[in-house]
C-alpha positions as CSV (number, residue, x, y, z in Angstrom):
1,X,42.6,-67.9,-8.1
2,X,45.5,-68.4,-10.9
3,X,43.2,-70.7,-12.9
4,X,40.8,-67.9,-13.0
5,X,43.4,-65.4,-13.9
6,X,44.6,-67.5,-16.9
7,X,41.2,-68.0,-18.0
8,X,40.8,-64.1,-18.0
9,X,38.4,-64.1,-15.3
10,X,38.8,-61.9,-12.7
11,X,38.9,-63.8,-9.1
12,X,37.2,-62.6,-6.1
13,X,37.8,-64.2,-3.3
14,X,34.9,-64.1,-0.3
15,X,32.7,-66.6,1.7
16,X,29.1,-67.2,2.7
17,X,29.6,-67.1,6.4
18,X,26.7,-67.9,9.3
19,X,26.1,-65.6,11.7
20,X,24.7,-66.0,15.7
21,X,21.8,-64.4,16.0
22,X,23.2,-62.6,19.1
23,X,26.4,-63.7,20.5
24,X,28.5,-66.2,18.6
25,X,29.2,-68.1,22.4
26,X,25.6,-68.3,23.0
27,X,24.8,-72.1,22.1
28,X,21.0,-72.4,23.8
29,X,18.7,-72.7,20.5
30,X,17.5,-75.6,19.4
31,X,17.5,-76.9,15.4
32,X,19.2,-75.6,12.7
33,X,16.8,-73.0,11.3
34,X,17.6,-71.1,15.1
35,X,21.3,-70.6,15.3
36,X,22.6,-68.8,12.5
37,X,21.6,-66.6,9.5
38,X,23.8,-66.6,6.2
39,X,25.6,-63.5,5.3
40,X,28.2,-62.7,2.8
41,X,31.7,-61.5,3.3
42,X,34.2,-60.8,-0.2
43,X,37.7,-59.3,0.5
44,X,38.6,-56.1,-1.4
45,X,42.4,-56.4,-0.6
46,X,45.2,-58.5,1.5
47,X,44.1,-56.8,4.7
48,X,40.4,-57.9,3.8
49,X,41.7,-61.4,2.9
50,X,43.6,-61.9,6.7
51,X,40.1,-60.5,8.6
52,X,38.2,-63.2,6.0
53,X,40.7,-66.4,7.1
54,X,40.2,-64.8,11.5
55,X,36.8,-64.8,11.0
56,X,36.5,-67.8,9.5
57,X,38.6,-69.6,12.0
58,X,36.5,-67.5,14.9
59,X,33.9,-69.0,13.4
60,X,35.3,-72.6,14.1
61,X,36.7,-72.5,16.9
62,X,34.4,-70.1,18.9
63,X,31.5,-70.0,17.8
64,X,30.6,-73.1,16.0
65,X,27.1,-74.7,16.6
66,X,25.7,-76.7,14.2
67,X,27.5,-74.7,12.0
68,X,30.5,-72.4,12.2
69,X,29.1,-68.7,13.4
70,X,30.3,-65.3,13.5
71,X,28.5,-62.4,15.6
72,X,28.6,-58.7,14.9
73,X,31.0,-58.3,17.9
74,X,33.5,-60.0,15.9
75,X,32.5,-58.4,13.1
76,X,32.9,-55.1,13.5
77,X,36.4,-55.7,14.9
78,X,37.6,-57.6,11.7
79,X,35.4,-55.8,8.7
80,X,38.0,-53.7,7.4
81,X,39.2,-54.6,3.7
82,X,35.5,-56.8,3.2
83,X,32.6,-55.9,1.6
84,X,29.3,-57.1,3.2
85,X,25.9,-58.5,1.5
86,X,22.8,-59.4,2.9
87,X,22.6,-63.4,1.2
88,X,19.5,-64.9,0.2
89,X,16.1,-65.9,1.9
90,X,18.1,-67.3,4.7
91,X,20.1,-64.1,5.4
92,X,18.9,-61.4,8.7
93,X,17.2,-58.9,6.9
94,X,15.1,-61.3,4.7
95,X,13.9,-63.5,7.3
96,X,13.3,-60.5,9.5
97,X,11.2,-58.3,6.4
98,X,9.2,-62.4,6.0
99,X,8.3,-62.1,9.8
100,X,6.6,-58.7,9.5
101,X,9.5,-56.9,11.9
102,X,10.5,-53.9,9.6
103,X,11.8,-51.8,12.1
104,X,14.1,-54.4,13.3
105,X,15.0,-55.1,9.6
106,X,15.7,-51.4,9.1
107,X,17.9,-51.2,12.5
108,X,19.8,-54.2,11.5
109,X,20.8,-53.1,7.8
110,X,22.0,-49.9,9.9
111,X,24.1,-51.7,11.8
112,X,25.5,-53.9,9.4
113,X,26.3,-50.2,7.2
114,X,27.9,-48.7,10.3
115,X,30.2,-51.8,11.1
116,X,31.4,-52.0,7.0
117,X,31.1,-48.2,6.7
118,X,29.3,-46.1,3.5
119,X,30.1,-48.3,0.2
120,X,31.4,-51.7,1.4
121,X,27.5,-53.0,2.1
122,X,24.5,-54.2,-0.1
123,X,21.6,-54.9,-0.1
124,X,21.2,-58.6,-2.2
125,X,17.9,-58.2,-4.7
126,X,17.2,-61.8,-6.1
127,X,14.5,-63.3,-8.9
128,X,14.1,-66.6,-8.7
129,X,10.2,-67.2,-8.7
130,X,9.9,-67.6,-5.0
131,X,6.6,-65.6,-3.9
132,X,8.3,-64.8,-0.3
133,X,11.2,-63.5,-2.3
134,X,9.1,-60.9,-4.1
135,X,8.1,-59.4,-0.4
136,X,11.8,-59.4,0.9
137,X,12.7,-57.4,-2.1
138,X,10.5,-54.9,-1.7
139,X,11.0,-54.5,1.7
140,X,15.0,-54.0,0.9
141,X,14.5,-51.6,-1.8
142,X,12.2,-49.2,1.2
143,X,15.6,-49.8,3.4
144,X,17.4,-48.9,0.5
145,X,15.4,-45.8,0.1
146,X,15.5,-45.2,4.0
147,X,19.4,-45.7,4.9
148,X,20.4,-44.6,1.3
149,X,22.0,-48.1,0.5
150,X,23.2,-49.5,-2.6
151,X,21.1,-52.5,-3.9
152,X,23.1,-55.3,-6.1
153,X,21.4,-57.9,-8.4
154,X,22.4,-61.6,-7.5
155,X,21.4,-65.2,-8.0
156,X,21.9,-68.1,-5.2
157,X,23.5,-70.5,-7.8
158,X,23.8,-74.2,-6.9
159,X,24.2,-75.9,-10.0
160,X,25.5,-74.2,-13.7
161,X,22.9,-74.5,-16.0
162,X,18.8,-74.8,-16.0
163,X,18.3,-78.4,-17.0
164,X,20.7,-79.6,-14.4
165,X,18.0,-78.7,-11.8
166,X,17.2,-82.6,-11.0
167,X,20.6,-83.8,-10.5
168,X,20.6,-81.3,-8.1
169,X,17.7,-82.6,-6.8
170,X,19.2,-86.3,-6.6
171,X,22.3,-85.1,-5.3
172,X,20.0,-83.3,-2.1
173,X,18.5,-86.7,-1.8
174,X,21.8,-88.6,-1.4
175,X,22.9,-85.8,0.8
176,X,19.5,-86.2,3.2
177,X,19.8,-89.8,2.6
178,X,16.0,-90.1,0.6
179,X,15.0,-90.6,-3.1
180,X,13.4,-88.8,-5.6
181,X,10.3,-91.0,-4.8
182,X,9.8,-90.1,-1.6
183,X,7.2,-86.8,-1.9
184,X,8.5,-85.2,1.0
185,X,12.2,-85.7,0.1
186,X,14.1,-81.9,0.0
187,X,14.0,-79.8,-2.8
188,X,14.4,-76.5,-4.2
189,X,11.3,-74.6,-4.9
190,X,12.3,-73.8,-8.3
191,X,14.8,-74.3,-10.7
192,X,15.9,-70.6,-10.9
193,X,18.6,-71.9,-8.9
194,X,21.6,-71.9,-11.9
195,X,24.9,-69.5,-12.8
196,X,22.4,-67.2,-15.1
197,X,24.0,-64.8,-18.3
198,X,24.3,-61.4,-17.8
199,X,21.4,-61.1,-20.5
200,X,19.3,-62.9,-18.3
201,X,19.8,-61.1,-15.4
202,X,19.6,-57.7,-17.6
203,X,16.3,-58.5,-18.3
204,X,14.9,-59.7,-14.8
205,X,16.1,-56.6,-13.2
206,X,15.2,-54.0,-16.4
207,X,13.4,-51.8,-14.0
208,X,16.2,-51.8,-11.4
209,X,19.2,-51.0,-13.6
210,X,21.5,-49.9,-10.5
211,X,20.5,-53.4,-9.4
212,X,23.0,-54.7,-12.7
213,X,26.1,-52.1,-12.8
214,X,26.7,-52.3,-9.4
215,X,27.7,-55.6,-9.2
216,X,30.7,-53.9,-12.1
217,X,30.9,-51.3,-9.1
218,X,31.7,-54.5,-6.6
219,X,34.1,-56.0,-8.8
220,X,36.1,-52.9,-9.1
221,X,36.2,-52.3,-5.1
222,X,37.9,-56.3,-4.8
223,X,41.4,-56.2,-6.2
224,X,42.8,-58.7,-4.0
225,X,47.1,-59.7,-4.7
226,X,48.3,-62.9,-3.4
227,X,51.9,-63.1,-4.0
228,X,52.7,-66.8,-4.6
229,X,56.7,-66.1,-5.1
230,X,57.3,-65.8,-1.5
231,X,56.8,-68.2,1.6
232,X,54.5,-66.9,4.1
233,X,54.5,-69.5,6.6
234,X,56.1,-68.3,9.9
235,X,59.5,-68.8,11.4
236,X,59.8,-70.4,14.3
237,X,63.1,-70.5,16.4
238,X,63.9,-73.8,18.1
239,X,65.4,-73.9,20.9
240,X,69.1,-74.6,21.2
Protein backbone atom coordinates (compact mmCIF):
# COMPACT_ATOMS: atom_id res chain seq x y z
CA UNK A 1 0.00 0.00 0.00
CA UNK A 2 2.79 2.77 0.88
CA UNK A 3 5.13 1.29 -1.71
CA UNK A 4 2.47 1.79 -4.22
CA UNK A 5 1.83 5.27 -3.02
CA UNK A 6 5.51 6.27 -3.29
CA UNK A 7 5.71 4.79 -6.61
CA UNK A 8 2.60 7.07 -7.69
CA UNK A 9 0.40 4.28 -8.05
CA UNK A 10 -2.75 4.45 -6.71
CA UNK A 11 -3.50 1.20 -4.27
CA UNK A 12 -6.62 -0.60 -4.19
CA UNK A 13 -6.98 -2.96 -1.89
CA UNK A 14 -9.59 -6.06 -2.57
CA UNK A 15 -9.46 -10.00 -2.80
CA UNK A 16 -10.58 -12.80 -5.09
CA UNK A 17 -12.74 -14.60 -2.62
CA UNK A 18 -14.66 -18.27 -3.26
CA UNK A 19 -17.91 -18.46 -2.78
CA UNK A 20 -20.47 -21.69 -1.62
CA UNK A 21 -22.58 -22.44 -4.14
CA UNK A 22 -25.45 -22.34 -1.59
CA UNK A 23 -24.66 -22.07 2.02
CA UNK A 24 -21.16 -21.50 3.12
CA UNK A 25 -21.77 -24.47 6.11
CA UNK A 26 -22.92 -26.86 3.61
CA UNK A 27 -19.73 -29.21 3.11
CA UNK A 28 -21.52 -32.37 0.99
CA UNK A 29 -19.87 -31.85 -2.61
CA UNK A 30 -17.27 -33.68 -3.72
CA UNK A 31 -13.89 -32.29 -5.71
CA UNK A 32 -12.71 -29.00 -6.04
CA UNK A 33 -14.49 -27.82 -9.31
CA UNK A 34 -17.98 -28.38 -6.87
CA UNK A 35 -17.55 -26.18 -3.78
CA UNK A 36 -16.89 -22.78 -4.59
CA UNK A 37 -16.96 -20.26 -7.50
CA UNK A 38 -14.40 -17.20 -7.52
CA UNK A 39 -15.82 -13.76 -7.16
CA UNK A 40 -14.24 -10.48 -6.59
CA UNK A 41 -14.55 -8.14 -3.67
CA UNK A 42 -12.32 -4.42 -3.70
CA UNK A 43 -13.00 -2.03 -0.78
CA UNK A 44 -14.05 1.59 -1.58
CA UNK A 45 -13.30 2.91 2.00
CA UNK A 46 -12.31 1.91 5.79
CA UNK A 47 -15.87 0.52 6.35
CA UNK A 48 -15.39 -1.61 3.02
CA UNK A 49 -11.89 -2.62 4.26
CA UNK A 50 -13.36 -4.06 7.98
CA UNK A 51 -16.42 -6.06 5.91
CA UNK A 52 -13.28 -7.37 3.44
CA UNK A 53 -10.83 -8.68 6.64
CA UNK A 54 -14.93 -10.41 8.44
CA UNK A 55 -15.46 -11.89 5.38
CA UNK A 56 -12.31 -13.13 4.84
CA UNK A 57 -11.95 -14.60 8.25
CA UNK A 58 -15.82 -16.02 7.73
CA UNK A 59 -14.50 -17.45 5.05
CA UNK A 60 -11.80 -19.41 7.22
CA UNK A 61 -13.30 -20.20 9.99
CA UNK A 62 -16.87 -21.02 8.72
CA UNK A 63 -16.99 -21.91 5.80
CA UNK A 64 -13.80 -23.27 4.61
CA UNK A 65 -13.83 -26.44 2.35
CA UNK A 66 -11.25 -27.13 0.30
CA UNK A 67 -10.96 -23.64 0.17
CA UNK A 68 -12.06 -20.75 2.32
CA UNK A 69 -15.88 -19.86 1.16
CA UNK A 70 -18.18 -17.11 1.54
CA UNK A 71 -22.10 -17.39 0.79
CA UNK A 72 -24.43 -14.61 -0.22
CA UNK A 73 -26.04 -14.79 3.38
CA UNK A 74 -22.90 -13.41 4.55
CA UNK A 75 -22.66 -11.31 1.89
CA UNK A 76 -25.23 -9.29 1.92
CA UNK A 77 -24.79 -8.65 5.61
CA UNK A 78 -21.10 -7.40 5.17
CA UNK A 79 -21.24 -5.68 1.32
CA UNK A 80 -21.29 -2.23 2.39
CA UNK A 81 -18.09 -0.08 1.42
CA UNK A 82 -17.05 -3.18 -1.44
CA UNK A 83 -17.49 -3.21 -4.88
CA UNK A 84 -18.40 -6.62 -6.37
CA UNK A 85 -17.16 -8.31 -9.87
CA UNK A 86 -18.15 -11.32 -11.46
CA UNK A 87 -14.17 -12.97 -11.85
CA UNK A 88 -13.16 -14.96 -14.68
CA UNK A 89 -14.32 -18.34 -16.30
CA UNK A 90 -14.47 -19.83 -12.85
CA UNK A 91 -16.80 -17.17 -11.41
CA UNK A 92 -21.13 -17.92 -11.04
CA UNK A 93 -22.34 -16.21 -13.83
CA UNK A 94 -19.76 -17.61 -16.41
CA UNK A 95 -19.93 -21.11 -15.51
CA UNK A 96 -23.67 -20.71 -15.31
CA UNK A 97 -23.97 -18.73 -19.12
CA UNK A 98 -21.17 -22.10 -20.31
CA UNK A 99 -23.88 -24.58 -18.88
CA UNK A 100 -26.67 -23.12 -21.04
CA UNK A 101 -28.87 -21.82 -17.68
CA UNK A 102 -29.45 -18.08 -18.70
CA UNK A 103 -32.25 -17.52 -16.66
CA UNK A 104 -30.43 -18.64 -13.64
CA UNK A 105 -27.38 -16.46 -14.81
CA UNK A 106 -29.68 -13.50 -15.19
CA UNK A 107 -31.38 -14.22 -11.56
CA UNK A 108 -28.04 -14.51 -10.02
CA UNK A 109 -26.40 -11.18 -11.49
CA UNK A 110 -29.79 -9.68 -9.89
CA UNK A 111 -29.01 -10.76 -6.88
CA UNK A 112 -25.50 -10.08 -6.65
CA UNK A 113 -26.76 -6.11 -7.86
CA UNK A 114 -29.38 -6.08 -5.09
CA UNK A 115 -26.99 -7.21 -2.23
CA UNK A 116 -23.99 -4.37 -3.51
CA UNK A 117 -26.82 -2.01 -4.57
CA UNK A 118 -26.83 0.22 -8.22
CA UNK A 119 -23.00 1.08 -9.00
CA UNK A 120 -20.87 -1.03 -6.70
CA UNK A 121 -21.30 -4.30 -9.18
CA UNK A 122 -19.79 -5.35 -12.68
CA UNK A 123 -19.99 -7.42 -14.87
CA UNK A 124 -16.09 -8.75 -15.76
CA UNK A 125 -15.63 -8.85 -19.87
CA UNK A 126 -12.25 -10.65 -20.59
CA UNK A 127 -10.12 -11.43 -24.08
CA UNK A 128 -7.87 -13.90 -23.69
CA UNK A 129 -8.33 -16.31 -26.77
CA UNK A 130 -10.38 -18.85 -24.91
CA UNK A 131 -13.41 -19.90 -27.27
CA UNK A 132 -15.77 -20.55 -24.10
CA UNK A 133 -14.79 -17.09 -23.07
CA UNK A 134 -16.24 -15.53 -26.22
CA UNK A 135 -19.79 -17.20 -25.23
CA UNK A 136 -19.65 -15.98 -21.48
CA UNK A 137 -19.10 -12.54 -22.83
CA UNK A 138 -21.80 -12.34 -24.79
CA UNK A 139 -24.04 -13.78 -22.57
CA UNK A 140 -22.95 -10.93 -19.86
CA UNK A 141 -23.23 -8.14 -22.21
CA UNK A 142 -27.42 -9.47 -22.79
CA UNK A 143 -27.49 -9.34 -18.74
CA UNK A 144 -25.93 -6.19 -19.08
CA UNK A 145 -28.50 -5.03 -21.38
CA UNK A 146 -31.36 -6.82 -19.31
CA UNK A 147 -30.48 -5.57 -15.52
CA UNK A 148 -28.94 -2.27 -16.99
CA UNK A 149 -25.39 -3.20 -15.50
CA UNK A 150 -22.10 -1.71 -15.99
CA UNK A 151 -19.64 -3.97 -17.88
CA UNK A 152 -15.67 -3.46 -16.99
CA UNK A 153 -12.74 -4.74 -19.14
CA UNK A 154 -10.25 -7.02 -17.14
CA UNK A 155 -7.49 -9.54 -17.58
CA UNK A 156 -6.84 -12.70 -15.11
CA UNK A 157 -3.12 -11.86 -14.89
CA UNK A 158 -0.80 -14.56 -13.50
CA UNK A 159 2.54 -13.70 -14.62
CA UNK A 160 3.79 -9.88 -15.90
CA UNK A 161 4.73 -10.11 -19.24
CA UNK A 162 3.97 -12.45 -22.50
CA UNK A 163 7.17 -14.39 -22.79
CA UNK A 164 7.07 -15.33 -19.24
CA UNK A 165 4.13 -17.73 -20.13
CA UNK A 166 6.38 -21.04 -19.68
CA UNK A 167 7.84 -20.25 -16.39
CA UNK A 168 4.50 -20.11 -15.48
CA UNK A 169 3.97 -23.16 -16.90
CA UNK A 170 7.06 -24.84 -14.86
CA UNK A 171 6.10 -23.22 -11.90
CA UNK A 172 2.22 -25.03 -12.31
CA UNK A 173 4.17 -28.21 -12.73
CA UNK A 174 6.23 -27.84 -9.48
CA UNK A 175 3.05 -26.77 -7.80
CA UNK A 176 1.06 -30.16 -9.24
CA UNK A 177 4.21 -31.96 -8.68
CA UNK A 178 4.68 -33.04 -12.80
CA UNK A 179 7.07 -31.78 -15.63
CA UNK A 180 6.87 -30.05 -18.61
CA UNK A 181 7.24 -33.49 -20.26
CA UNK A 182 4.44 -35.03 -19.11
CA UNK A 183 1.50 -34.15 -21.93
CA UNK A 184 -1.10 -34.11 -19.55
CA UNK A 185 0.71 -31.94 -16.98
CA UNK A 186 -1.62 -28.45 -16.11
CA UNK A 187 -1.51 -25.60 -18.21
CA UNK A 188 -3.06 -22.57 -19.19
CA UNK A 189 -4.85 -22.54 -22.43
CA UNK A 190 -3.11 -19.63 -23.70
CA UNK A 191 -0.61 -17.27 -22.86
CA UNK A 192 -3.01 -14.15 -22.75
CA UNK A 193 -2.62 -14.74 -19.16
CA UNK A 194 -0.03 -11.43 -18.43
CA UNK A 195 -0.43 -7.69 -16.76
CA UNK A 196 -1.43 -6.21 -20.38
CA UNK A 197 -0.90 -2.04 -21.32
CA UNK A 198 -3.66 -0.04 -21.48
CA UNK A 199 -2.99 0.18 -25.28
CA UNK A 200 -3.56 -3.34 -25.47
CA UNK A 201 -6.54 -3.60 -23.80
CA UNK A 202 -7.74 -0.32 -25.71
CA UNK A 203 -7.59 -2.12 -28.67
CA UNK A 204 -9.10 -5.63 -27.72
CA UNK A 205 -12.12 -3.91 -26.41
CA UNK A 206 -12.39 -0.95 -29.30
CA UNK A 207 -15.90 -1.84 -29.82
CA UNK A 208 -16.83 -1.84 -26.12
CA UNK A 209 -15.35 1.47 -25.08
CA UNK A 210 -17.44 1.65 -21.64
CA UNK A 211 -15.79 -1.74 -21.25
CA UNK A 212 -12.12 0.57 -20.85
CA UNK A 213 -13.28 3.98 -18.82
CA UNK A 214 -15.01 2.23 -16.39
CA UNK A 215 -12.42 0.59 -14.91
CA UNK A 216 -11.17 4.89 -14.36
CA UNK A 217 -14.92 4.89 -12.97
CA UNK A 218 -13.78 1.87 -10.39
CA UNK A 219 -10.70 3.41 -9.42
CA UNK A 220 -12.43 6.66 -8.47
CA UNK A 221 -15.22 4.77 -6.32
CA UNK A 222 -11.97 3.03 -4.03
CA UNK A 223 -10.37 5.70 -2.03
CA UNK A 224 -9.42 3.58 0.80
CA UNK A 225 -7.19 5.61 4.10
CA UNK A 226 -5.21 3.50 6.34
CA UNK A 227 -3.87 5.59 8.98
CA UNK A 228 -0.47 4.02 9.94
CA UNK A 229 0.24 6.85 12.78
CA UNK A 230 -1.94 5.30 15.24
CA UNK A 231 -2.13 1.82 16.97
CA UNK A 232 -5.22 -0.03 16.26
CA UNK A 233 -4.79 -3.10 18.18
CA UNK A 234 -7.32 -3.37 21.07
CA UNK A 235 -7.00 -2.74 24.70
CA UNK A 236 -7.45 -5.25 26.94
CA UNK A 237 -7.79 -4.79 30.69
CA UNK A 238 -6.18 -7.36 32.86
CA UNK A 239 -7.43 -8.22 35.67
CA UNK A 240 -6.18 -6.87 39.05
Amino acid sequence: YLEAQRQGVKPIIGCETYIAPNSRFEKKYEGLQETSNHFILLAKDEEGYRNLMYLISTAYLDGFYYRPRIDKEILSQKSKGLIGLTACLKGKLACLIRENQFNEALKTADEFSQIFGKGNFYLELMENGIPEQKIVNLGLLKISKELNLPIVATNDTHYLTKDKSRAHEALLCIQTQTTLQDPSHMRFQTQEFYFKSPEEMKELFKELPEAITNTIEISEKCNLELNFKQIHLPRYETPV
